[in-house]
C-alpha positions in Angstrom: 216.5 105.0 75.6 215.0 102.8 73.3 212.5 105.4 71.7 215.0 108.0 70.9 217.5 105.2 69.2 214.9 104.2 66.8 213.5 107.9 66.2 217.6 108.7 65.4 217.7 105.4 63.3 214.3 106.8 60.6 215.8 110.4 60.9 219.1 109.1 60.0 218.1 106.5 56.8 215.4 109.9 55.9 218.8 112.3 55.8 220.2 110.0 53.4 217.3 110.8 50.8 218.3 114.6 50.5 215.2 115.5 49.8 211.1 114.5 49.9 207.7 114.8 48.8 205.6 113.0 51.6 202.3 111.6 51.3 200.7 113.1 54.1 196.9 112.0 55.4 197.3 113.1 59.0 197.3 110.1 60.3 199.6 108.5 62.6 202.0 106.8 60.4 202.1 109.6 58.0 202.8 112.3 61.0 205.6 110.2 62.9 206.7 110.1 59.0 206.2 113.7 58.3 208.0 114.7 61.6 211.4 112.6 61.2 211.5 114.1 57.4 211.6 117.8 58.7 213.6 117.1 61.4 216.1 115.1 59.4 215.5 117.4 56.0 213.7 120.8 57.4 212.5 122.3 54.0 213.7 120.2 51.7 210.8 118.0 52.9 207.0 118.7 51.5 203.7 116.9 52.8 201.5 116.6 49.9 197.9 115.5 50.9 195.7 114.4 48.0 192.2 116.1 48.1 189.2 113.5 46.5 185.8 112.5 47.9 186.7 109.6 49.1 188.8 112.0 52.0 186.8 113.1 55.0 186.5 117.0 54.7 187.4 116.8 59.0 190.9 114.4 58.0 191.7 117.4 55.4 191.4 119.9 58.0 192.8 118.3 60.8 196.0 117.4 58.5 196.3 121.2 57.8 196.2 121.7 61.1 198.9 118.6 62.2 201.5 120.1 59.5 201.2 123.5 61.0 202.0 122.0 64.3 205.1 120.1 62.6 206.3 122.7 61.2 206.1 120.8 57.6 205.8 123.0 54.2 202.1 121.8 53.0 200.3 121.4 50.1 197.0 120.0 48.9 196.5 118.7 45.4 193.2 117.3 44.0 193.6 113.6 42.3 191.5 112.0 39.9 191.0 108.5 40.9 187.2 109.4 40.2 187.6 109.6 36.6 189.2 106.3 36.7 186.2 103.5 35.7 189.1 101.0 37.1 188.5 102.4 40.2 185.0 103.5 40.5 184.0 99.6 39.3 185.3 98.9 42.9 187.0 95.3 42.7 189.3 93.9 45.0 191.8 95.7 43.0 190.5 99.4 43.8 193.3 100.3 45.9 195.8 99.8 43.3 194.4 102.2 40.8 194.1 105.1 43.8 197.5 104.7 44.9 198.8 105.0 41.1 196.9 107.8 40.9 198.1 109.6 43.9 201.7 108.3 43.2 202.1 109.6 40.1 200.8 112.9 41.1 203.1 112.7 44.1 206.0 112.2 41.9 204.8 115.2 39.3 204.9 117.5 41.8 208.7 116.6 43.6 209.5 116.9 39.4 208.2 120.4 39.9 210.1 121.1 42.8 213.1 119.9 42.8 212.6 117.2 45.2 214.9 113.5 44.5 211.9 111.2 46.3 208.5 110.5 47.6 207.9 108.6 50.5 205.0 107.1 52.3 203.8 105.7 55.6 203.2 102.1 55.5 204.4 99.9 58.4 205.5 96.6 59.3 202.2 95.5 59.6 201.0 96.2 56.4 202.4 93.3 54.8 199.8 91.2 56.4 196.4 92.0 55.2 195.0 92.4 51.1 197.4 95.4 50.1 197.1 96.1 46.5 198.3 99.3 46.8 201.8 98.2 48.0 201.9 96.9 44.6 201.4 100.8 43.4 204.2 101.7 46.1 206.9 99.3 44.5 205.8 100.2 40.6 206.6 103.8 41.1 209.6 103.6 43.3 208.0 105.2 46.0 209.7 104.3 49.4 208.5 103.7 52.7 210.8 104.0 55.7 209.1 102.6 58.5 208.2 99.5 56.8 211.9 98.9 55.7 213.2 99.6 59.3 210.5 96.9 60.4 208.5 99.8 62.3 204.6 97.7 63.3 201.7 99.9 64.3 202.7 100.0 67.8 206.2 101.1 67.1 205.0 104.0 65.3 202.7 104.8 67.9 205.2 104.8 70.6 207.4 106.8 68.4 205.1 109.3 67.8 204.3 109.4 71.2 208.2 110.1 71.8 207.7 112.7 69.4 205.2 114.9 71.1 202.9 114.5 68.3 199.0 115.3 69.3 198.1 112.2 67.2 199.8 109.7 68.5 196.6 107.8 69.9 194.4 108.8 66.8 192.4 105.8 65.6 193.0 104.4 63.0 191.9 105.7 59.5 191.0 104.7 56.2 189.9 105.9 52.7 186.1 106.6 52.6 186.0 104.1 49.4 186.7 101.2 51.6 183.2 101.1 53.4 181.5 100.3 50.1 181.7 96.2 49.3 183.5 95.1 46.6 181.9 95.2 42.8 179.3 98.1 44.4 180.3 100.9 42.4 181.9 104.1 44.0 179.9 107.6 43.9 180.8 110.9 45.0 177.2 110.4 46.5 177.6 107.1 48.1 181.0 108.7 49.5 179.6 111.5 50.6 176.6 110.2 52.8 179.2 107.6 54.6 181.1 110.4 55.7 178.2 112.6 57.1 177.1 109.9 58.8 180.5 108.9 60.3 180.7 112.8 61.3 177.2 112.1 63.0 178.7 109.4 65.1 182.0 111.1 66.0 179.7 114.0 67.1 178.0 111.7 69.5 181.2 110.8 70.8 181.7 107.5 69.1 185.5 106.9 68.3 186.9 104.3 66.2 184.0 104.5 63.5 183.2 102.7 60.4 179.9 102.7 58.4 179.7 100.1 55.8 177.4 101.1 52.7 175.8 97.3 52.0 173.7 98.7 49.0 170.9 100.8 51.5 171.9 98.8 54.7 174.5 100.9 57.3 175.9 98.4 58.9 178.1 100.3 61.4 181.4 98.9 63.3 182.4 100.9 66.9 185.0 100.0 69.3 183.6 98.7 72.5 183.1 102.0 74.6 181.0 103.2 71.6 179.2 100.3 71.2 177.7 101.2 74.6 176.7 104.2 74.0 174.3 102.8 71.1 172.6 101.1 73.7 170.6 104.1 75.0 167.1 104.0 73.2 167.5 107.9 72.7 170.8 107.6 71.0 170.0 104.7 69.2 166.7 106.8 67.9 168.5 109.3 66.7 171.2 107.5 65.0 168.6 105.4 63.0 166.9 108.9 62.3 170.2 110.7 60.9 171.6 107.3 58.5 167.7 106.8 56.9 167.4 110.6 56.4 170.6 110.5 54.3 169.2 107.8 52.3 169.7 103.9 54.2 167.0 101.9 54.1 168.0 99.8 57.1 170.3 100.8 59.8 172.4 97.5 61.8 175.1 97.4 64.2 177.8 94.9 63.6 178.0 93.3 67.1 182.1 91.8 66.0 182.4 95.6 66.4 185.4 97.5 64.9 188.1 95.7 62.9 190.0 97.1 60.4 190.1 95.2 57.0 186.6 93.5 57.5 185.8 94.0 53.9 188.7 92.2 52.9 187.1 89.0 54.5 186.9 86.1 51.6 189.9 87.3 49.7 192.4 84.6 50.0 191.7 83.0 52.7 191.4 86.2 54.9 189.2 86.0 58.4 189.2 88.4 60.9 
């Protein structure tokens, strides 16, 4: 069975390591990631999840709630990316200065315990769109196994899948931070009113969700099925309701719906 050669192949390279801190978001490439580590290290592997505004209090909650079903050691640490003006300023380079920042705390706390590594979840795909924070992967030696066994999105999804992990269909997720354009500066605020209003919208049933801060326009991306459901006058009604009450002075749907990156369009050439 192909499935179960490849899951043995990541257990197998993560039993070399000995032992690991993993950066845990709960999301599917972190899980699949968290899972092979305790089944190939049991203990000697730790999910740390970094705690900041720019992490959804629901994606805190629901990656408690994934390590629990793992059976993964757990902790949560609170980073200070906020205090960073490199990062707050917001430039094409933001990503960069978070990932040093969780990094470094990352590797602090496998000092503290006794841990040789730290791994994280990027996969094969990642390569392909603006990554600065690969760059913040590679300064600080962190490594990351499914991208070096050429694991792609769908890989890990089928893998995870194979692992009997409840996320294995999740939608894809991203920092709140990457909603807000480049050069807009990040706030707690500005944070904190995109992810109400993307818990607003998840509440209505939308799934794949993004709302872009444009400086008081919400311009919001849904996969298709949710697009439809925007389309009823009363939904639409109270949408528009909910985003000005938080403080949007216009409210727009992006009809190119959902697509992941779409901030990154311009940089180098790239066009989604």
């Amino acid at each position: 069975m192909a499935e179960q050669r490849q899951y043995q192949k990541l257990v197998s390279r993560l039993g070399e390591l000995e032992s690991v801190v993993v950066a845990f978001s709960g999301g599917v490439d972190s899980s699949l990631l968290l899972a092979a580590c305790v089944d190939a290290l049991g203990r000697r592997a730790l999910a740390v999840t970094g705690r900041s505004p720019s992490l959804p209090q629901r994606e805190l909650e629901a990656a408690r709630q994934l390590a629990r079903e793992i059976g993964a050691r757990h902790l949560v640490i609170d980073t200070d990316e906020m205090q960073d003006q490199r990062y707050l300023d917001n430039t094409p380079e933001r990503c960069f200065h978070c990932k040093r920042h969780l990094f470094a705390a990352l590797r602090q706390v496998a000092e503290r315990e006794g841990l040789r590594h730290v791994v994280e979840g990027s996969n094969a795909d990642d390569s392909g769109d603006h990554r600065p924070g690969l760059r913040a992967v590679e300064q600080l030696r962190v490594i990351s196994p499914l991208r070096e066994l050429g694991l792609d999105k769908q890989a890990v999804r089928t893998l995870a899948r194979y692992r009997g992990l409840s996320v294995w269909d999740k939608p894809a997720a991203a920092c709140l931070a990457s909603r807000v354009p480049y050069g807009s500066t990040i706030t707690a605020e500005r944070l904190h009113r995109i992810e109400i209003a993307e818990a607003f919208l998840d509440d209505l049933g939308c799934r794949q969700i993004r709302v872009r801060d444009h400086n008081g326009v919400a311009r919001i991306e849904l996969d298709a099925a949710s697009l439809e459901k925007l389309l009823d006058a009363a939904v639409r009604e109270q949408v528009v309701h909910k985003l000005k009450s938080l403080g949007f002075s216009w409210v727009t749907v992006d009809l190119e719906g959902f697509r992941s990156g779409s901030m990154n369009v311009g940089l180098s050439g790239q066009r989604h």
